[in-house]
C-alpha positions as CSV (number, residue, x, y, z in Angstrom):
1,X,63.6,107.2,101.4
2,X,61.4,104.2,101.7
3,X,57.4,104.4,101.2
4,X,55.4,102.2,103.4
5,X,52.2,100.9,102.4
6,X,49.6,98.9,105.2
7,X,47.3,96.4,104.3
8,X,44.9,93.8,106.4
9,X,42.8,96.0,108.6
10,X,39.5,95.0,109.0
11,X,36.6,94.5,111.4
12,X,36.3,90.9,113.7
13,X,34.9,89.5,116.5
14,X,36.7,89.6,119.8
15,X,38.6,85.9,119.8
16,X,39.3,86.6,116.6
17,X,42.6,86.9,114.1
18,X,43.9,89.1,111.5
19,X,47.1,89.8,110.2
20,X,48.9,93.3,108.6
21,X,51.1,93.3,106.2
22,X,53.8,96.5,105.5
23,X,54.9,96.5,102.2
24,X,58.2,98.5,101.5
25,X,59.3,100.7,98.6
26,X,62.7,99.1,98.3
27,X,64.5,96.6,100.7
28,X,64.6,96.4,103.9
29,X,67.4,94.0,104.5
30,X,69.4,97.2,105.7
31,X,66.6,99.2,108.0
32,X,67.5,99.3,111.7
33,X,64.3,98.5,113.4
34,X,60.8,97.6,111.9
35,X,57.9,97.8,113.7
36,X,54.1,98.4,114.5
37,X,51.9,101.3,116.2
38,X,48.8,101.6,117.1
39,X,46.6,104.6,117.8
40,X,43.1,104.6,119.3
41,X,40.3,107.4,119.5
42,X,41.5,109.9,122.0
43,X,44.7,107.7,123.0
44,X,48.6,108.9,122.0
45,X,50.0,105.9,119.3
46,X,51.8,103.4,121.1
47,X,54.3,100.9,120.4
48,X,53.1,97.7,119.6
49,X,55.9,95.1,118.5
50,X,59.6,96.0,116.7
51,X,62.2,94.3,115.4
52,X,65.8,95.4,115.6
53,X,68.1,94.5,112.3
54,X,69.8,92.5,114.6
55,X,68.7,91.4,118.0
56,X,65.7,90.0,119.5
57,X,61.8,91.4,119.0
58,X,60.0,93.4,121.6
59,X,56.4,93.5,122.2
60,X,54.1,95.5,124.4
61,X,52.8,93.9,127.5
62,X,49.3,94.0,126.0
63,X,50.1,92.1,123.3
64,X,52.2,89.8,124.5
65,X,51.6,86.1,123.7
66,X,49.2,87.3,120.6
67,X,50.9,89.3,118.5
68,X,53.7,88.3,116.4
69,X,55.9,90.6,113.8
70,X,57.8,89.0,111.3
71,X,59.3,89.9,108.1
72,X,59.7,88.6,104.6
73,X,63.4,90.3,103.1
74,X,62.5,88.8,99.9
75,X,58.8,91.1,99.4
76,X,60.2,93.7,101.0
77,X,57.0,93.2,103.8
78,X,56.5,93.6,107.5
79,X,53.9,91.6,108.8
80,X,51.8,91.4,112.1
81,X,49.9,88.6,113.2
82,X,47.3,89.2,115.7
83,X,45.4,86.4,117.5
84,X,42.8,86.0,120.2
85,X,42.0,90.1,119.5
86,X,40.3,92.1,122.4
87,X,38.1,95.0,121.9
88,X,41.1,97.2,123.3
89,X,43.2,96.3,120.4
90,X,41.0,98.7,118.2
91,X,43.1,101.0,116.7
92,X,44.8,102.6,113.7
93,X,47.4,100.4,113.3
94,X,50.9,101.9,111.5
95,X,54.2,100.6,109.9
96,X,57.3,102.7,111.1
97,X,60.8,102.1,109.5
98,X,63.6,104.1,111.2
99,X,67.2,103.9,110.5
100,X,69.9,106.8,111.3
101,X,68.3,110.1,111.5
102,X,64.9,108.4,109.4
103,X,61.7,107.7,110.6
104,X,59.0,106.5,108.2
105,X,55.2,106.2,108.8
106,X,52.7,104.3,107.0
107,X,49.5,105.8,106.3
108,X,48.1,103.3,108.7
109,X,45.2,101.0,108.3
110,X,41.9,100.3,110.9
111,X,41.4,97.4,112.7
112,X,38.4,97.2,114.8
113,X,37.8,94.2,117.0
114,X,33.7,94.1,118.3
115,X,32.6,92.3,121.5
């Protein structure tokens, strides 16, 4: 099993950046495919950026050009960077981890972007 724990939410101004960090119960050298959700009032959660174990990242259309997800083996952490934010980009934003027949969730953490 792995815990994952958000952190970097906040409120800014359209224009603006923040970035998300996952951090991971244990390693996450060996997970197939990190990656980041996003959920908005009344919306289903939608994929926003993942990275495979071993291939290239993939990122929404929406996001594209603005977000990036990286990670740090060594922390055990996930990270998204988002730049030049867009009232649309609010959402609950969540960490997923899936490997095999596993699929972890964060408990997801708010970023609201104002106009």
């Amino acid at each position: 099993q792995v815990q994952l724990v958000e952190s970097g939410g906040g409120f800014v101004q359209a224009g603006g950046s923040l970035k998300l960090s996952c951090a991971a119960s244990r390693s996450i050298f060996s997970i197939d495919t990190l990656g980041w959700y996003r959920q908005a009032p009344g919306k289903q959660r939608e994929l926003v950026a993942f990275m495979p174990r071993f291939g290239s990242t993939n990122y929404a259309d929406s996001v594209k050009g603005r977000f990036t997800i990286s990670r740090d083996i060594n922390k055990n952490t996930v990270y998204l960077q988002m730049n030049s934010l867009k009232p649309e980009d609010t959402a609950v934003y969540y960490c997923n981890a899936q490997g095999g027949s596993e699929n972890y969730w964060g408990q997801g953490t708010q970023v609201t972007v104002s106009s």
